[in-house]
RODO-2510 file (C-alpha; in nm, 4 decimals, decimal comma):
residues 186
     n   res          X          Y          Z
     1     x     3,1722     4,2467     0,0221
     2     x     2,9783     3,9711    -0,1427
     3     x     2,9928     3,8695    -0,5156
     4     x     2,6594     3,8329    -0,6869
     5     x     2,5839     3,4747    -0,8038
     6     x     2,5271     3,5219    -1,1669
     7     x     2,2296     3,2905    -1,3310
     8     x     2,2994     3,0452    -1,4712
     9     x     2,0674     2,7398    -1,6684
    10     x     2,0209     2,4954    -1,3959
    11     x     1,7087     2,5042    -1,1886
    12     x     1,8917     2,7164    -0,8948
    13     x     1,7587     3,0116    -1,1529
    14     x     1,4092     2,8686    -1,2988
    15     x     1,2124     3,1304    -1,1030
    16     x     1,3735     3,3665    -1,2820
    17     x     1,2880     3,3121    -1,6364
    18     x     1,0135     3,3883    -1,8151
    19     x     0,8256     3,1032    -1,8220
    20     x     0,8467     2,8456    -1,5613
    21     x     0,9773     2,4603    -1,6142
    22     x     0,6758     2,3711    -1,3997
    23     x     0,4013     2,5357    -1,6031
    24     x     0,5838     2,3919    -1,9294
    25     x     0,5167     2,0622    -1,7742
    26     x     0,2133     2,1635    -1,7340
    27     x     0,1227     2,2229    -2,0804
    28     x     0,2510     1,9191    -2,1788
    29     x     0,0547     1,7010    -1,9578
    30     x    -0,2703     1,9125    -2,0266
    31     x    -0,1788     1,8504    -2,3991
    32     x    -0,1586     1,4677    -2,3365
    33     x     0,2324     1,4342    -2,4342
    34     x     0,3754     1,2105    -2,2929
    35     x     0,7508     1,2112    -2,1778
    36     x     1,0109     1,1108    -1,9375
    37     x     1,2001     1,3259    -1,7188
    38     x     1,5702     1,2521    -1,6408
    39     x     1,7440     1,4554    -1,3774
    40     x     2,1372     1,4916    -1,3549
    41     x     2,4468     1,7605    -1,3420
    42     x     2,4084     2,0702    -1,5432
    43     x     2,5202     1,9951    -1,9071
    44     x     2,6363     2,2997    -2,0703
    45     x     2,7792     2,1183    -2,3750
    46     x     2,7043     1,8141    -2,6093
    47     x     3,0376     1,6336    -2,4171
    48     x     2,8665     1,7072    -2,0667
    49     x     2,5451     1,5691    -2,1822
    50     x     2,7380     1,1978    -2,3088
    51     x     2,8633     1,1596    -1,9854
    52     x     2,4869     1,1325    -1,8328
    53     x     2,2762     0,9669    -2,0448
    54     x     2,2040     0,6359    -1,7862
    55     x     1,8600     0,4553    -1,8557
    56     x     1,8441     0,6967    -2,2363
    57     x     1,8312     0,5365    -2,5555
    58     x     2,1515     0,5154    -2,7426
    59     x     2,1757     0,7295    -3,1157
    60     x     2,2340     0,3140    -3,2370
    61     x     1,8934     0,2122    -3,0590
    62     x     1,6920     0,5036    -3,1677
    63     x     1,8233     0,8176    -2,9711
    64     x     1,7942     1,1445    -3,0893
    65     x     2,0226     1,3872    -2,8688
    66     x     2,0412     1,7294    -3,0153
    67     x     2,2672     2,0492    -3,0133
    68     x     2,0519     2,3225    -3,0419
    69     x     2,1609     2,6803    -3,2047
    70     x     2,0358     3,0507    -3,1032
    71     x     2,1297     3,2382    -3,4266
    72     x     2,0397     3,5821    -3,5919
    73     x     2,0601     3,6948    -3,9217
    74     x     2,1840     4,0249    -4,0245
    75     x     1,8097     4,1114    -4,1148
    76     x     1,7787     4,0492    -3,7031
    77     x     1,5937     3,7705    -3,7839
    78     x     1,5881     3,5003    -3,4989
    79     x     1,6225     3,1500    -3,5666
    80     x     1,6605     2,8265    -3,3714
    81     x     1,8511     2,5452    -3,5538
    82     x     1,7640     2,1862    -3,3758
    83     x     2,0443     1,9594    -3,5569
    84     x     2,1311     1,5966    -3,4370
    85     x     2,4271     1,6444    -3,1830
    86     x     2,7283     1,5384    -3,4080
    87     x     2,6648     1,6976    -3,7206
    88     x     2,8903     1,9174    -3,8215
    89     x     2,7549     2,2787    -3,9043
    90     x     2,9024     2,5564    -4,1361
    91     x     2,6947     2,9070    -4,0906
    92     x     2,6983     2,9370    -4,4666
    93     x     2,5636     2,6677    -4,5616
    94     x     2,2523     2,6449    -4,2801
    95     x     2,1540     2,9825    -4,4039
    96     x     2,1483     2,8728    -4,7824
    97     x     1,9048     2,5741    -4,5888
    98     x     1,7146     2,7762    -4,4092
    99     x     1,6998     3,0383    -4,6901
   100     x     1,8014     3,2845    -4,4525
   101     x     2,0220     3,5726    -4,4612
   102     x     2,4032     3,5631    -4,2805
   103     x     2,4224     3,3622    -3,9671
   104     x     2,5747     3,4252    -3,6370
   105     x     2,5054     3,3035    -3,3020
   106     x     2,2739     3,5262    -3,1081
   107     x     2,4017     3,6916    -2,7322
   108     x     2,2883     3,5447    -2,4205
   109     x     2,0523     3,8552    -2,3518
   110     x     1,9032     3,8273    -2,6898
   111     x     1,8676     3,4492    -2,5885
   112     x     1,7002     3,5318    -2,3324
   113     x     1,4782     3,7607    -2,4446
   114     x     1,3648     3,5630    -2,7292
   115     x     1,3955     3,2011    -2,6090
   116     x     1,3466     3,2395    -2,2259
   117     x     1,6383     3,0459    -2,1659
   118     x     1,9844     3,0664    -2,0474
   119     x     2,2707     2,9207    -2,2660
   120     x     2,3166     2,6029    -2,1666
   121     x     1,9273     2,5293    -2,1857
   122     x     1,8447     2,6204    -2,5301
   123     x     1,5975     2,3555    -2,6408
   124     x     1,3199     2,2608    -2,9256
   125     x     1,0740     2,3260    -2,5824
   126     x     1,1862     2,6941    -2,5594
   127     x     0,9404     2,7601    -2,8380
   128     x     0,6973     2,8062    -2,5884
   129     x     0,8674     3,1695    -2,5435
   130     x     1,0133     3,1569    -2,8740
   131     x     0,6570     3,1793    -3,0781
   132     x     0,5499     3,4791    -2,9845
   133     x     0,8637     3,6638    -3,0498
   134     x     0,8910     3,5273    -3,3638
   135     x     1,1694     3,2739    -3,3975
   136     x     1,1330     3,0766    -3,6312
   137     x     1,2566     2,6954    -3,5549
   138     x     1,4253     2,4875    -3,8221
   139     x     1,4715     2,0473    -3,7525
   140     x     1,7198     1,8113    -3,8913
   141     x     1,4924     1,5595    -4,0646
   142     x     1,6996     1,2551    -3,9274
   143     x     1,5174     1,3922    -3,6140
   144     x     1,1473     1,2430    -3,7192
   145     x     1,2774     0,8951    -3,7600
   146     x     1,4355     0,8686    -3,4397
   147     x     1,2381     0,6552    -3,1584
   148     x     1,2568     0,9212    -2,9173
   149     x     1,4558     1,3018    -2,9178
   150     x     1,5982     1,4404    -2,5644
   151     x     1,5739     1,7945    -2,4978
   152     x     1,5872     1,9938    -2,1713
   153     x     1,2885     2,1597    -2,0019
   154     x     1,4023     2,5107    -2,0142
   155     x     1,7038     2,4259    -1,7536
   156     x     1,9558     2,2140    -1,7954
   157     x     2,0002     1,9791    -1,5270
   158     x     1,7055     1,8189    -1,6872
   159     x     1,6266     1,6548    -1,9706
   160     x     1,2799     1,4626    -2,1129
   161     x     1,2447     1,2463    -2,4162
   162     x     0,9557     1,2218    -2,6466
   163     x     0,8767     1,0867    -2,9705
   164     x     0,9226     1,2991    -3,2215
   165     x     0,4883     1,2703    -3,3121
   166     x     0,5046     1,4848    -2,9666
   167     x     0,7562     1,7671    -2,9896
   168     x     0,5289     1,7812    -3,3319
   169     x     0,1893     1,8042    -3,1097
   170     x     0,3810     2,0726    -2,9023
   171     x     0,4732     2,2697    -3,2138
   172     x     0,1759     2,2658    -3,3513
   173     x     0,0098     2,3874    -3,0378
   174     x     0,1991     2,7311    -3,0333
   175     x     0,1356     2,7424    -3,4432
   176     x     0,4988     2,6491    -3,5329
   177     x     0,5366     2,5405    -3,8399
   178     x     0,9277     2,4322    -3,8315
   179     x     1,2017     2,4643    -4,1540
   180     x     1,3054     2,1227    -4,2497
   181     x     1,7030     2,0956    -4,2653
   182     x     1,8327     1,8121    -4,4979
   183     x     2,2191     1,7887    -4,4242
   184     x     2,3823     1,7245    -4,7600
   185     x     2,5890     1,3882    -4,5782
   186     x     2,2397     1,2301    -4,4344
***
């Protein structure tokens, strides 16, 4: 008997999510953003993602790598926190930020179904899904003054950087307006 190979966020799976990393690149080419694409392992955590950051700008030299939060209130309200990677984040206090009811981390399914991604994958780009099921997306400010912010494109054995004046194009294009969050140590 065979075991079923379960998906996972690399691009082994991309056929299999909603929307494909190929036609998000396409959208962001016919929306004249401009980006670079690095390829590497799949990074599942912020630890696996400093061990392949070759030919990416450093946090010191303008960098902005992100973790990136799936959470749900108790109202079932969806929300996708975009924080600067090694900030450290109570529940209590991003809800009181994001004037938001109780925070917890939403289930794989539900991340899924709302984000189109797999954990692993969760990015500012998964908006694209994200908008019409009515996430709302909330920033870390220190993100805008970075030179350019690294994200995956849906999977996570790849990552593109932008400037921050691009994810903004992108999120204005799917009429995203996103919460700022101002972390009381910035």
């Amino acid at each position: 008997m065979t075991e079923a190979i379960m998906p996972d966020a690399s691009s082994l799976f991309q056929d299999s999510l909603p929307v494909h990393p190929e036609s998000l690149i396409s959208q962001l080419n016919a929306l004249n953003i401009t980006f670079e694409q690095f390829t590497h392992p799949p990074l599942k955590t912020v630890d696996d993602s400093k061990e392949h950051r070759q030919n990416m700008l450093t946090k010191q030299n303008g960098g902005g790598h992100i973790k990136n939060l799936y959470l749900r209130d108790h109202k079932k309200n969806n929300f996708l926190a975009v924080i600067q990677e090694d900030q450290n984040v109570d529940l209590k206090e991003l809800a009181q930020m994001m004037q938001s009811g109780r925070l917890s981390f939403g289930s794989a399914d539900r991340l899924l179904e709302n984000l189109g991604v797999r954990p692993g994958a969760v990015t500012p780009l998964s908006m694209i899904t994200g908008a019409n099921k009515g996430v709302a997306i909330a920033i870390d400010t220190r993100l805008f003054n970075v030179e350019k912010i690294y994200m995956h494109p849906l999977v996570n054995d790849k990552t593109l950087s932008m400037t921050p004046e691009q994810l903004q194009l992108f999120l204005t294009h799917l009429e995203v307006q996103p919460i700022n969050l101002v972390f009381p140590n910035q």
